[in-house]
CHARMM-style PDB file with segment names, atoms N, HN, CA, C and O in Angstrom:
ATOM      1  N   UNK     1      16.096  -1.560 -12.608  1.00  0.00      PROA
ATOM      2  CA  UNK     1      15.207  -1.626 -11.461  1.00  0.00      PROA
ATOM      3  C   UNK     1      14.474  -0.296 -11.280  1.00  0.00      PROA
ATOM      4  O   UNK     1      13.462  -0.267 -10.580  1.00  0.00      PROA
ATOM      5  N   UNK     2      15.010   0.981 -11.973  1.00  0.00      PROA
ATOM      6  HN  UNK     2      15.832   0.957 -12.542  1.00  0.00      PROA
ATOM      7  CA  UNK     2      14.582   1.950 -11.527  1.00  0.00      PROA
ATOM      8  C   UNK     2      13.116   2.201 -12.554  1.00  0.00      PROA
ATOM      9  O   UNK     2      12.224   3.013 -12.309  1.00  0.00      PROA
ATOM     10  N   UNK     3      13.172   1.331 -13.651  1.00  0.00      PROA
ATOM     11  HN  UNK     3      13.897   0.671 -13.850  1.00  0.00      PROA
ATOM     12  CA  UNK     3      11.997   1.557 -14.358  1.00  0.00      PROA
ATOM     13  C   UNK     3      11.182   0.806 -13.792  1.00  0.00      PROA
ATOM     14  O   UNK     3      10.014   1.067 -14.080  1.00  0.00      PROA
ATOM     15  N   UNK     4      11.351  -0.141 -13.003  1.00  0.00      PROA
ATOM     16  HN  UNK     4      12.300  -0.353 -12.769  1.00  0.00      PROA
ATOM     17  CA  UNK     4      10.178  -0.830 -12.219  1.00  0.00      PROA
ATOM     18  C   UNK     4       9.515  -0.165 -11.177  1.00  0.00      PROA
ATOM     19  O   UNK     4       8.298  -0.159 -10.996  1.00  0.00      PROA
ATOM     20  N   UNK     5      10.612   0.552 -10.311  1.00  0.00      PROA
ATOM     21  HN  UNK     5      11.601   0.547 -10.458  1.00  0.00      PROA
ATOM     22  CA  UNK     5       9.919   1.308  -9.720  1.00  0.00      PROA
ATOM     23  C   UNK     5       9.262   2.786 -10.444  1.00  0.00      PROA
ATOM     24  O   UNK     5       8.152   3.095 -10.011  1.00  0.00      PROA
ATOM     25  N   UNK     6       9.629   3.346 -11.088  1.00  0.00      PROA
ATOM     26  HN  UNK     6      10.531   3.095 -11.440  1.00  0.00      PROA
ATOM     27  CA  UNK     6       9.019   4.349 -12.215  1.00  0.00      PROA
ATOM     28  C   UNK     6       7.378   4.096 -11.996  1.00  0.00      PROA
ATOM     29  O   UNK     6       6.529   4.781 -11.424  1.00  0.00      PROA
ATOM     30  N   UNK     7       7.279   2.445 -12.900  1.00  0.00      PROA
ATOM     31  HN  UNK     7       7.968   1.889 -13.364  1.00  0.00      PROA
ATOM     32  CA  UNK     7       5.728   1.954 -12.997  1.00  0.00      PROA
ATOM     33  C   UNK     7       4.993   2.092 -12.245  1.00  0.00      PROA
ATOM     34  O   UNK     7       3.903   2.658 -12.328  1.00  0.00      PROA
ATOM     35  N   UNK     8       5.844   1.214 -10.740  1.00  0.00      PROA
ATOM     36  HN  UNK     8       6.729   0.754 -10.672  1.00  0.00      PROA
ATOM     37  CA  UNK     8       5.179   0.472  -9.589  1.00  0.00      PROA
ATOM     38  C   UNK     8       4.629   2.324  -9.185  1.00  0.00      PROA
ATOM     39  O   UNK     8       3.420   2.364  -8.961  1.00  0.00      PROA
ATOM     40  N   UNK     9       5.128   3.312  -9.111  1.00  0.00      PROA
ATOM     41  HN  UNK     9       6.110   3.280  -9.293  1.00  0.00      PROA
ATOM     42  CA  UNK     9       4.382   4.060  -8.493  1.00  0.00      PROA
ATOM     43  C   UNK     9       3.701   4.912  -9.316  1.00  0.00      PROA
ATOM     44  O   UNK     9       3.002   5.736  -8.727  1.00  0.00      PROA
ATOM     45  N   UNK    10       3.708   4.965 -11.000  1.00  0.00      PROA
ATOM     46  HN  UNK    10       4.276   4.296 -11.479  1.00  0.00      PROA
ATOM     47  CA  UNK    10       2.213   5.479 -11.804  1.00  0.00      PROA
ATOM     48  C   UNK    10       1.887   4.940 -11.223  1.00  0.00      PROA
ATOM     49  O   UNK    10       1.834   5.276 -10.040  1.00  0.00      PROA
ATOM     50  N   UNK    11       1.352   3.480 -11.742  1.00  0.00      PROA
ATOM     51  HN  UNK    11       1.395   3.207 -12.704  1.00  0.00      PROA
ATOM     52  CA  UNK    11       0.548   2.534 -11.345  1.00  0.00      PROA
ATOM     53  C   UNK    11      -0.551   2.435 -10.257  1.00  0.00      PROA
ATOM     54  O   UNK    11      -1.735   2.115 -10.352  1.00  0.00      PROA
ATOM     55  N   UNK    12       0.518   2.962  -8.748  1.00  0.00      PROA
ATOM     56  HN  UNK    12       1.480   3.222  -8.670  1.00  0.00      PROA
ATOM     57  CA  UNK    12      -0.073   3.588  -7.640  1.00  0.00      PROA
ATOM     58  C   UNK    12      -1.354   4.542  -7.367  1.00  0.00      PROA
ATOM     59  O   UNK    12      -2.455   4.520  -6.816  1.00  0.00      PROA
ATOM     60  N   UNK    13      -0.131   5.758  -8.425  1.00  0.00      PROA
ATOM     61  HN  UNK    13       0.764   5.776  -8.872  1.00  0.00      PROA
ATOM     62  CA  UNK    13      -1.045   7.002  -8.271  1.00  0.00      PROA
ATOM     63  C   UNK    13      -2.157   6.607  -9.513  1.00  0.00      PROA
ATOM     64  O   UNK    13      -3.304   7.026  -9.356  1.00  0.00      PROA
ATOM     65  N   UNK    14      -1.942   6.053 -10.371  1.00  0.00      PROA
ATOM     66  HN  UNK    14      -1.010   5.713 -10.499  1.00  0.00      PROA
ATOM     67  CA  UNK    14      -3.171   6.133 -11.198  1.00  0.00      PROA
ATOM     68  C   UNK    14      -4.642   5.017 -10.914  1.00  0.00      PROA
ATOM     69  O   UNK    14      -5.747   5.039 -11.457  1.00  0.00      PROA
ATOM     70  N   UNK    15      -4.130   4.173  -9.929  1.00  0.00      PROA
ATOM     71  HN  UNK    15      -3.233   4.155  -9.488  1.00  0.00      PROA
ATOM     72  CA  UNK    15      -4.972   3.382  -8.921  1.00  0.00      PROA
ATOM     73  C   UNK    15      -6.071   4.496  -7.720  1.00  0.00      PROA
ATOM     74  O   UNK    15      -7.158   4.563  -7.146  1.00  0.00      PROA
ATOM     75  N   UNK    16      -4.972   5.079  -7.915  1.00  0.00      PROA
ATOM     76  HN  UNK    16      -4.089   5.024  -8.382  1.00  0.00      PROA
ATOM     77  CA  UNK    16      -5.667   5.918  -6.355  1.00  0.00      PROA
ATOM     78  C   UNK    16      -6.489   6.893  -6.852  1.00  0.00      PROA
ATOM     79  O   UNK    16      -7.555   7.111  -6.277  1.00  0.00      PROA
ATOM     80  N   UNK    17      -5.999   7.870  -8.371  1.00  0.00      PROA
ATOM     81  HN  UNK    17      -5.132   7.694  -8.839  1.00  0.00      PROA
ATOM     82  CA  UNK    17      -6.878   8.460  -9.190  1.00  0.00      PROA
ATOM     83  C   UNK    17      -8.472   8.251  -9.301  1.00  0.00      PROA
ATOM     84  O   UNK    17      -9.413   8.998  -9.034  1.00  0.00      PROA
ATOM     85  N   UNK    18      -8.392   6.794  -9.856  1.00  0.00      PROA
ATOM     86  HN  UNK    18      -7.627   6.187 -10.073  1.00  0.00      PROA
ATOM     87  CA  UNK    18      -9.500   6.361 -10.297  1.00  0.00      PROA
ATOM     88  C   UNK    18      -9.995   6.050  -9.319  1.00  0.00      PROA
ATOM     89  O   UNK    18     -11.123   5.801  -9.744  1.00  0.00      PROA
ATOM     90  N   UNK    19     -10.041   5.817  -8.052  1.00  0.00      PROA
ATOM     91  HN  UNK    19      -9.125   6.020  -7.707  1.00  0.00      PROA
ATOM     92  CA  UNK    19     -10.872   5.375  -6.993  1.00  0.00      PROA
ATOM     93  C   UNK    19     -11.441   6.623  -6.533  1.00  0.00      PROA
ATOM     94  O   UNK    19     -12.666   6.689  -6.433  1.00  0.00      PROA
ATOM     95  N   UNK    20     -10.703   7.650  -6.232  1.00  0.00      PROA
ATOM     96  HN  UNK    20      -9.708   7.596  -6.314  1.00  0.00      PROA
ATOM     97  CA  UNK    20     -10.846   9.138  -6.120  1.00  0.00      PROA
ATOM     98  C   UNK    20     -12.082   9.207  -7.090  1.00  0.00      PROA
ATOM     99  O   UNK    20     -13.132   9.626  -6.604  1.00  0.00      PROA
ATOM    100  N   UNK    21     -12.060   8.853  -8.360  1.00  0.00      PROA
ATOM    101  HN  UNK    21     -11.206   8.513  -8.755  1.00  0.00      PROA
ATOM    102  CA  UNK    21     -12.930   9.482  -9.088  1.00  0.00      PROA
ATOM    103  C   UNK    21     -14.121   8.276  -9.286  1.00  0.00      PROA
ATOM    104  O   UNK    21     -15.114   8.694  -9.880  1.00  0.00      PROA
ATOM    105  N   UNK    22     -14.166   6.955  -8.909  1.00  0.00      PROA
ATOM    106  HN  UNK    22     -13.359   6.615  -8.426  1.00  0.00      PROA
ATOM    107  CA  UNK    22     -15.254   6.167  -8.343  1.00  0.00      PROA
ATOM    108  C   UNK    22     -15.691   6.925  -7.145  1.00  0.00      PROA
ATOM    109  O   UNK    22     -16.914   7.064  -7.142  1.00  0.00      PROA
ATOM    110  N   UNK    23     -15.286   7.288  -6.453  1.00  0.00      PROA
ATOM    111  HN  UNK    23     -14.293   7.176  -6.455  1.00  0.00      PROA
ATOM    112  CA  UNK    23     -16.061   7.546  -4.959  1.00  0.00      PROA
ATOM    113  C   UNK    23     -16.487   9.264  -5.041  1.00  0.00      PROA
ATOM    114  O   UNK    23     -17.282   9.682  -4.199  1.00  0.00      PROA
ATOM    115  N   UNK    24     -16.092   9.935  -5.776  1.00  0.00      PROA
ATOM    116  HN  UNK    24     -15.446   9.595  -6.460  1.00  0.00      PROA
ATOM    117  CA  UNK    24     -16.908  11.142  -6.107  1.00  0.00      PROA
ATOM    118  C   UNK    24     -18.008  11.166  -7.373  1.00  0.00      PROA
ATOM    119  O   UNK    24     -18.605  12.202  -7.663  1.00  0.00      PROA
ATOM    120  N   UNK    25     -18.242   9.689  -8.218  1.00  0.00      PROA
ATOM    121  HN  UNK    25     -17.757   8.846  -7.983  1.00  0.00      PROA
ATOM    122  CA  UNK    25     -19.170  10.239  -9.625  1.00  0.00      PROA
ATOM    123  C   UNK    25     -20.272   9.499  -9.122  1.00  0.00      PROA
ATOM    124  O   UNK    25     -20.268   8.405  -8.557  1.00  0.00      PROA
ATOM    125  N   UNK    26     -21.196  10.237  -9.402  1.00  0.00      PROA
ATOM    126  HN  UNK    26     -21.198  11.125  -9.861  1.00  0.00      PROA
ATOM    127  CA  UNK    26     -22.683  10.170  -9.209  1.00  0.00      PROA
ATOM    128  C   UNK    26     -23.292   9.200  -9.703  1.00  0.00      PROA
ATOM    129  O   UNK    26     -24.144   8.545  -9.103  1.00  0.00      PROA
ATOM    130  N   UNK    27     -22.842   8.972 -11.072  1.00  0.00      PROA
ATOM    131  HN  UNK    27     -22.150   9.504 -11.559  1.00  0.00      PROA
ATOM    132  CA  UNK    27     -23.281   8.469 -11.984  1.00  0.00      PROA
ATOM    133  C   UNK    27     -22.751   6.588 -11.712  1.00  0.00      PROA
ATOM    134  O   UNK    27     -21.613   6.121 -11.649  1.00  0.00      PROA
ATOM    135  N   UNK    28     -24.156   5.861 -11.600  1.00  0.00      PROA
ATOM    136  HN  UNK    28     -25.080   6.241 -11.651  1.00  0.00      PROA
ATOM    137  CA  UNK    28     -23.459   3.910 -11.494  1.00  0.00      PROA
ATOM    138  C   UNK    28     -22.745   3.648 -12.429  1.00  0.00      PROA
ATOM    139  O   UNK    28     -21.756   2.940 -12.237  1.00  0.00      PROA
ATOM    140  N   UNK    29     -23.026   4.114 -13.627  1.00  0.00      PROA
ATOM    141  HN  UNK    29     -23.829   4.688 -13.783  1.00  0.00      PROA
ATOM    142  CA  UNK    29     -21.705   3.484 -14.440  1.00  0.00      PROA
ATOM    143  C   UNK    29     -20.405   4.117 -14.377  1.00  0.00      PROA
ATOM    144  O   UNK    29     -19.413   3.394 -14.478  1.00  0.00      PROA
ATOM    145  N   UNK    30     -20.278   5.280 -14.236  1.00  0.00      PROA
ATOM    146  HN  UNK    30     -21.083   5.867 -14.154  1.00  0.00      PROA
ATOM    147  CA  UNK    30     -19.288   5.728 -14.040  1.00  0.00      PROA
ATOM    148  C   UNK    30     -18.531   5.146 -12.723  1.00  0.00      PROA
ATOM    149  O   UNK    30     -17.303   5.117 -12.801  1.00  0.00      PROA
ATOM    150  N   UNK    31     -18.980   4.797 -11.825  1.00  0.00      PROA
ATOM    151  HN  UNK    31     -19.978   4.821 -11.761  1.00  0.00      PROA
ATOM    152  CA  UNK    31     -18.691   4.624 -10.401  1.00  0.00      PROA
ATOM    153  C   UNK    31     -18.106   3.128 -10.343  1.00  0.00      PROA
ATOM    154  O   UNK    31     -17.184   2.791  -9.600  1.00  0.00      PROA
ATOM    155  N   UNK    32     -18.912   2.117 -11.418  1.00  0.00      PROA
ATOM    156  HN  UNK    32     -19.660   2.392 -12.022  1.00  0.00      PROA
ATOM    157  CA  UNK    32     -19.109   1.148 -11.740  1.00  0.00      PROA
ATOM    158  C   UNK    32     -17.474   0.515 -12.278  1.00  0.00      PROA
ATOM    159  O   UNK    32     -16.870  -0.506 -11.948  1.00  0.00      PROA
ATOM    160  N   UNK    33     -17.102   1.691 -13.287  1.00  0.00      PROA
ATOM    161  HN  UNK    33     -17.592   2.520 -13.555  1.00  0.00      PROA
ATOM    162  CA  UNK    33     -15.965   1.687 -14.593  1.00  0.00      PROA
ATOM    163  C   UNK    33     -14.962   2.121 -13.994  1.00  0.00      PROA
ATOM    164  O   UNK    33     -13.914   1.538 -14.270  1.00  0.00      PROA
ATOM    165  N   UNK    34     -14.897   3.079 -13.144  1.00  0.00      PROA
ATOM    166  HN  UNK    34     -15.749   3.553 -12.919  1.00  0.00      PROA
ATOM    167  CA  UNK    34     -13.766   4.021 -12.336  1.00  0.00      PROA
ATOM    168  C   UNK    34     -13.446   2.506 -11.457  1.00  0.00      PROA
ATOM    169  O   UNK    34     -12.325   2.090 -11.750  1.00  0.00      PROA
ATOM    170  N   UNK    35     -14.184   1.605 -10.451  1.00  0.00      PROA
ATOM    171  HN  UNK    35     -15.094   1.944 -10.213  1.00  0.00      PROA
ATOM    172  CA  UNK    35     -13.849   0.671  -9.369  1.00  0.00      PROA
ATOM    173  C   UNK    35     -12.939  -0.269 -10.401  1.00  0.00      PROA
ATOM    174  O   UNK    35     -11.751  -0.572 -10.293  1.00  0.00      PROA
ATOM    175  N   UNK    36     -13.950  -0.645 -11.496  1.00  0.00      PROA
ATOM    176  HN  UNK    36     -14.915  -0.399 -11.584  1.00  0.00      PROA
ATOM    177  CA  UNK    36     -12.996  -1.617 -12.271  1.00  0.00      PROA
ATOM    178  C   UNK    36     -11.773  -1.309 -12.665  1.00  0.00      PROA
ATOM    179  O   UNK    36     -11.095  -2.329 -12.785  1.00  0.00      PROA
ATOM    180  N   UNK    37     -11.202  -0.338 -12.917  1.00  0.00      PROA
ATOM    181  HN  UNK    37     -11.752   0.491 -12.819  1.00  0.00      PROA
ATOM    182  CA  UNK    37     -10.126   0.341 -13.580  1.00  0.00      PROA
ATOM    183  C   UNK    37      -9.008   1.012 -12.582  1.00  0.00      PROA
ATOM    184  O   UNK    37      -7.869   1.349 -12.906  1.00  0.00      PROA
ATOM    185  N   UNK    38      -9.650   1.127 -11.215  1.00  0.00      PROA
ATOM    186  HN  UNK    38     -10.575   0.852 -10.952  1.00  0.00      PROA
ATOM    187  CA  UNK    38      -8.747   0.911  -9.693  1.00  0.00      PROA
ATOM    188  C   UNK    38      -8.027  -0.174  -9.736  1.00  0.00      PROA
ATOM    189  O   UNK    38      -6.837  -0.289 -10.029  1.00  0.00      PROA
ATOM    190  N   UNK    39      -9.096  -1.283  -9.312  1.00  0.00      PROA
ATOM    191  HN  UNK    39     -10.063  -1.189  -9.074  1.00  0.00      PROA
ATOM    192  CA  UNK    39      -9.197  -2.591  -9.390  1.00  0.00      PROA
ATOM    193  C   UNK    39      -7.789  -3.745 -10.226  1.00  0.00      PROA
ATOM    194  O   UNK    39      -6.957  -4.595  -9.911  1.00  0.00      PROA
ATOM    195  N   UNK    40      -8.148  -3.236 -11.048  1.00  0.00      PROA
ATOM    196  HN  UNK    40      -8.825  -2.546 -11.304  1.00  0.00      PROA
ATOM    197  CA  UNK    40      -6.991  -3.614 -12.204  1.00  0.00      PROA
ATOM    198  C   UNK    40      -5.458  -2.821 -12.502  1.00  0.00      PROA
ATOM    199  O   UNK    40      -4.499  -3.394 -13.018  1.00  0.00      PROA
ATOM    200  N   UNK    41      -5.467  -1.564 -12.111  1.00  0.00      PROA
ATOM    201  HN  UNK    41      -6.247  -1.099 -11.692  1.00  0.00      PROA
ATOM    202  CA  UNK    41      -4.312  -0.944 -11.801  1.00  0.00      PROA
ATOM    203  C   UNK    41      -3.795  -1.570 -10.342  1.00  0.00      PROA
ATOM    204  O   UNK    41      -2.580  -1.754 -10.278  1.00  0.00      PROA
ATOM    205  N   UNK    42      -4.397  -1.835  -9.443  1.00  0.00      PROA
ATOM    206  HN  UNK    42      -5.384  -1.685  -9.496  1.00  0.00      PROA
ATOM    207  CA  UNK    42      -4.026  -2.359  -8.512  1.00  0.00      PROA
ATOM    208  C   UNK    42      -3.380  -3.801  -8.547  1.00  0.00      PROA
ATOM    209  O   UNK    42      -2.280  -4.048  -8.054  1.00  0.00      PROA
ATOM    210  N   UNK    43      -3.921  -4.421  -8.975  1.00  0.00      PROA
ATOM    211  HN  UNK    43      -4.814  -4.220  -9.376  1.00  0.00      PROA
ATOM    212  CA  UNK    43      -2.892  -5.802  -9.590  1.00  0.00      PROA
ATOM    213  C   UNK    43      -2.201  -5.483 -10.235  1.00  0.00      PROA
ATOM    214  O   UNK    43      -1.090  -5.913  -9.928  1.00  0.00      PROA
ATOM    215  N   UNK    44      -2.207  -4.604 -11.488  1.00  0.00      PROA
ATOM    216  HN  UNK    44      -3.110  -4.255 -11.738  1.00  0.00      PROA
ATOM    217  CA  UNK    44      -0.988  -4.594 -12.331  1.00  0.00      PROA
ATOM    218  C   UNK    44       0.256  -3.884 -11.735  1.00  0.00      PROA
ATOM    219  O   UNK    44       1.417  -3.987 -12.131  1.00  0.00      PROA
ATOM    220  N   UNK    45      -0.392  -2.871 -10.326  1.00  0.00      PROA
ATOM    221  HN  UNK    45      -1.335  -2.787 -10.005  1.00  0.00      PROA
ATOM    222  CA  UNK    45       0.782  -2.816  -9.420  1.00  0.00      PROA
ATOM    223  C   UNK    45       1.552  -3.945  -8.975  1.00  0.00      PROA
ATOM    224  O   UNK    45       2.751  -4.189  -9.109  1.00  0.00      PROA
ATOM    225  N   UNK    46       0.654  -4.564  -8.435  1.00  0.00      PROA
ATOM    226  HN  UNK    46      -0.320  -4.365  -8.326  1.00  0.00      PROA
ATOM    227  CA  UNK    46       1.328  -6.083  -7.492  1.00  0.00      PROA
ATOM    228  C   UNK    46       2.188  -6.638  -8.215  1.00  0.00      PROA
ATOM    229  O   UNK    46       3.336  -6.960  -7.906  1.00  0.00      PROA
ATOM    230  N   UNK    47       1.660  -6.759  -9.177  1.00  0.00      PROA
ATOM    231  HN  UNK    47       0.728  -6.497  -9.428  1.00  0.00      PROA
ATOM    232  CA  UNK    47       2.701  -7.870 -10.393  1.00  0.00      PROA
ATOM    233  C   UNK    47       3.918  -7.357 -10.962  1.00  0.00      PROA
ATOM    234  O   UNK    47       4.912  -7.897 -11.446  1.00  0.00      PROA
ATOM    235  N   UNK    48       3.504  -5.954 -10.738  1.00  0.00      PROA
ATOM    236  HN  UNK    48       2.696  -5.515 -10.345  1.00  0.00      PROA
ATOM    237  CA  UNK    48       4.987  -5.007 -10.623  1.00  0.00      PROA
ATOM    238  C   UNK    48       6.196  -5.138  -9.773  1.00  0.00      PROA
ATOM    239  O   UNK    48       7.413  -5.174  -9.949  1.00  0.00      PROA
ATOM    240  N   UNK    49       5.171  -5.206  -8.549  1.00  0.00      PROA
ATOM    241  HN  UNK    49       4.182  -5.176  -8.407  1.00  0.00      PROA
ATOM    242  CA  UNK    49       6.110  -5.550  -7.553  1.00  0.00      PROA
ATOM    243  C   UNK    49       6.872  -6.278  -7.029  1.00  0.00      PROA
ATOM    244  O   UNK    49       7.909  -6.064  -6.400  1.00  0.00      PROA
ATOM    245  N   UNK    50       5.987  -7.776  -7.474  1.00  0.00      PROA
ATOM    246  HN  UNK    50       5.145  -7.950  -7.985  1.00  0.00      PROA
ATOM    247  CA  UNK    50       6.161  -9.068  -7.707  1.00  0.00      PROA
ATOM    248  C   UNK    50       7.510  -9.341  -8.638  1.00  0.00      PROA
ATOM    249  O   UNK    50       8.431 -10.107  -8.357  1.00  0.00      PROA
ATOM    250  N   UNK    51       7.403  -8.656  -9.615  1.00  0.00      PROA
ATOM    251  HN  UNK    51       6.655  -8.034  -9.843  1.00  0.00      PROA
ATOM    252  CA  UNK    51       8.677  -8.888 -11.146  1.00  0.00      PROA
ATOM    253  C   UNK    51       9.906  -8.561  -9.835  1.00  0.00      PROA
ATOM    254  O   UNK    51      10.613  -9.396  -9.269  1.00  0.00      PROA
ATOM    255  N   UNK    52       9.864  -7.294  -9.645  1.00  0.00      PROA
ATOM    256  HN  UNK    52       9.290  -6.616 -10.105  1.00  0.00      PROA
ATOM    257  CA  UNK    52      10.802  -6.190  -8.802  1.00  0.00      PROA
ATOM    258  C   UNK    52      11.389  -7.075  -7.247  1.00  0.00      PROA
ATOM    259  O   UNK    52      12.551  -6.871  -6.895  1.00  0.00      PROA
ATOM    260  N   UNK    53      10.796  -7.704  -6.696  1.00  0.00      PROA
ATOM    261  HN  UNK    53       9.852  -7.869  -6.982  1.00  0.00      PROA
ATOM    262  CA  UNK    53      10.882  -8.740  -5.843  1.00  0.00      PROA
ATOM    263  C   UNK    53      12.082  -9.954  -6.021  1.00  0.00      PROA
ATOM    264  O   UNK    53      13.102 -10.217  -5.385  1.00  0.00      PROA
ATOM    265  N   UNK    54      11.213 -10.736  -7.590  1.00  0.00      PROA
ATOM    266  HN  UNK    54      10.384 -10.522  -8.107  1.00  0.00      PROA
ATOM    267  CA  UNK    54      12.140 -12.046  -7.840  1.00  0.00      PROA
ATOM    268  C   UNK    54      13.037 -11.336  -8.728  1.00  0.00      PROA
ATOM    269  O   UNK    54      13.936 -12.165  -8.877  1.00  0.00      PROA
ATOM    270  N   UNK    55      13.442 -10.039  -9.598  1.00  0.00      PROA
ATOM    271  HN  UNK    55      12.712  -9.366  -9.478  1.00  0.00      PROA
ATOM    272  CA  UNK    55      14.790  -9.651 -10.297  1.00  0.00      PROA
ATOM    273  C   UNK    55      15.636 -10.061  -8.832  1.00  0.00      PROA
ATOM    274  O   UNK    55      16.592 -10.836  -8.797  1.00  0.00      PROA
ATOM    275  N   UNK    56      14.962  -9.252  -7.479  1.00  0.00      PROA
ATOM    276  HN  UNK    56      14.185  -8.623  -7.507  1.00  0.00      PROA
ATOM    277  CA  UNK    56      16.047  -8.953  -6.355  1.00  0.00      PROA
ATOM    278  C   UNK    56      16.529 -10.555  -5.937  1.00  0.00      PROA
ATOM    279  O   UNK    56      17.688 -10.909  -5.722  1.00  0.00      PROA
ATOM    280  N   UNK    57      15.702 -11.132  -5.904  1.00  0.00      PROA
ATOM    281  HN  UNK    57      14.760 -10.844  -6.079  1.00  0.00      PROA
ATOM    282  CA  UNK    57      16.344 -12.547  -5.120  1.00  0.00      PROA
ATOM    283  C   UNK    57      17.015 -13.780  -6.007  1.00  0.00      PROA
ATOM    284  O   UNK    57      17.589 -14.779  -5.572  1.00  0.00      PROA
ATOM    285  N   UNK    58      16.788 -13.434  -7.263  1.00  0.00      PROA
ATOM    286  HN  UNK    58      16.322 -12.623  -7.616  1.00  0.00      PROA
ATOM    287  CA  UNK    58      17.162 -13.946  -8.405  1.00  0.00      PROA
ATOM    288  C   UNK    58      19.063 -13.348  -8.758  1.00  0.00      PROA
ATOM    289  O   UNK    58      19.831 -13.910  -9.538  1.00  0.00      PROA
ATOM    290  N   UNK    59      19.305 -12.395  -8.107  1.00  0.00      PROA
ATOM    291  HN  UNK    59      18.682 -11.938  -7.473  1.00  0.00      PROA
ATOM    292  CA  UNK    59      20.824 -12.054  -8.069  1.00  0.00      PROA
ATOM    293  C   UNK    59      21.713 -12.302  -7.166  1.00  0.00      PROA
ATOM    294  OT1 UNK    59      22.879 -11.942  -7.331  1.00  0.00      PROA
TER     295      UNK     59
END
């Protein structure tokens, strides 16, 4: 369980990274690529959390 949580909070911080760095680049594509790549760390959090959830109720 402890590697789930390990993920669940990269996952976090590397969500929050990239939004950080969507909402400071100038540049549309960059701004564009950084949201998508939030975006998708952010679910692959959830689904983290989600696994981490049914291990718990599953015992």
């Amino acid at each position: 369980m402890r590697d789930y949580q390990t993920q669940l909070e990269k996952l976090r911080k590397d969500a929050a990274e990239c939004a950080l760095i969507r909402d400071l680049a100038t540049d549309k594509a960059k701004q564009e690529l950084f949201g998508r790549l939030a975006d998708h760390l952010s679910v692959l959090a959830d689904q983290v959390e989600a696994a981490m959830h049914e291990r718990k109720t599953a015992r």
